[in-house]
Phi, psi and omega in degrees: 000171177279142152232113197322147166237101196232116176247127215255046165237355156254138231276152183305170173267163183299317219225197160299105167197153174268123160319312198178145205217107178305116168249151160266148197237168049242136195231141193264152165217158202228138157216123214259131128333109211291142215245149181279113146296056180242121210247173198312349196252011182107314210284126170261142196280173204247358165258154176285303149358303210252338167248023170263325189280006203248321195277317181282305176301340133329293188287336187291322176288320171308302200289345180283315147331333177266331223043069185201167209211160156337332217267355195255354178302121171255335191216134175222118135279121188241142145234141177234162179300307200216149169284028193246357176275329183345287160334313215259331158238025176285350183300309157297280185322310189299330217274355187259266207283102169242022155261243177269116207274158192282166161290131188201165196232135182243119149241163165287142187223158183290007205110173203239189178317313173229179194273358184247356138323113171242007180209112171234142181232130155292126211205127148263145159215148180222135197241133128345108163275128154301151219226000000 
């Protein structure tokens, strides 16, 4: 299993996040390519809400492809357009973990590949190999 690493000599995280997320191994790893908002049939949504949830759902079909679910996510690297997307997808990103939340990193970026992207997100994950 995963174990949150919150140590309490460092200031709380801003946000829903885990400071740091222990796997014990021997473990399986999953590493997602950075994910779009974008859905199969091309259409990208025109809020940022709605294209973090386009981005974990994206990444939840890579890992289902794996046999492995959100719930094995240890690590999320976000990037967004502005700091006025912060909100809207850490907003997202909460509404997928609601159990014990990955480590995780948001930064602002000048932008992605085309210009109506405002969010692409990154997920490591890993499951307990049985022994």
């Amino acid at each position: 299993m995963h174990k949150a690493l919150t140590p309490t000599d460092l200031p709380a995280p801003f946000a829903r996040y885990s400071h740091g997320i222990e796997v014990t191994n021997p473990a399986r790893w999953v590493w997602c390519s950075g994910q779009l908002g974008m859905d199969a049939t091309g259409h990208i949504p025109e809020d940022t809400k709605a294209q973090a949830a386009l981005c974990f759902e994206n990444a939840a079909k890579i890992l289902a492809a794996a046999d492995m679910s959100l719930n094995d996510v240890v690590r999320v690297n976000a990037y967004v357009t502005d700091r006025a997307h912060m909100a809207p997808y850490m907003e997202a990103r909460d509404a997928f973990f609601t159990g014990q939340p990955p480590a995780s990193t948001l930064m602002i970026v000048g932008g992605f590949t085309r210009p109506e992207f405002t969010v692409e997100v990154e997920i490591v994950a890993a499951q307990q190999v049985q022994k």
